[in-house]
C-alpha angles and dihedrals in degrees: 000000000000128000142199125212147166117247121198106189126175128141098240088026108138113183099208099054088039103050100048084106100053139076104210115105118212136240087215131346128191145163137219116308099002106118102239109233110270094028129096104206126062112261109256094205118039107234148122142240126218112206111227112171155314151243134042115357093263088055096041092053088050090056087041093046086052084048096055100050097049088048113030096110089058095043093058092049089053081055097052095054114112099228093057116120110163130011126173148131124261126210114181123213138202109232102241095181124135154139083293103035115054103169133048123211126172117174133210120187131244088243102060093040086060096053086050092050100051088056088054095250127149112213117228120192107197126189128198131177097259106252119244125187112225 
């Protein structure tokens, strides 16, 4: 299943001395150096990532739209810290491409962009081949 986040990145970002003003709580949080849980290398940014929602691309930007509007104050103060570096917002999905199906499109309104936009947010479409277990 596909997912969407919220990733903070700077390279002297620390979440613990940076996040004393917000109210958002994140999903995992990490500095430079430190290897994040689940992964096997040390983070070369030190950064978080807020969990938003799940499921197709419609239902993940309507997880991601209520989030924006609880926590757009808090957002645009993430944006405004100095250590900050990157800051978007993440949808994954799934790669649909095949013999039948040559080109990929996935929209997102201009309505939503701007209310992205006026957190501070980037906005990251990744695509991954979908896992399957054999």
């Amino acid at each position: 299943m596909s997912s969407t986040f919220i990733r903070v990145l700077g390279d002297t970002f620390d979440p613990a001395k940076e996040l004393a003003n917000v109210a958002i709580q994140p999903n995992a949080a990490f500095v430079k150096g430190e290897i994040p849980e689940g992964r096997m290398l040390p983070s070369r940014t030190g950064g978080i990532r807020i969990d938003i929602g799940t499921g197709d691309l419609d239902e993940q930007i309507e997880s991601a739209k209520i989030f924006l509007q609880q926590h757009a104050n808090d957002l645009r103060r993430l944006s405004l810290i100095e250590s900050v570096e990157s800051f978007f917002i993440e949808f994954e999905v799934e790669l649909r491409l095949s013999d039948d199906i040559l080109i990929q499109r996935d929209f997102l309104s201009s309505d939503f962009v701007k209310s992205v936009g006026n957190v501070g947010l980037g906005i990251c479409i990744s695509t991954a081949k979908p896992f399957q277990c054999e």
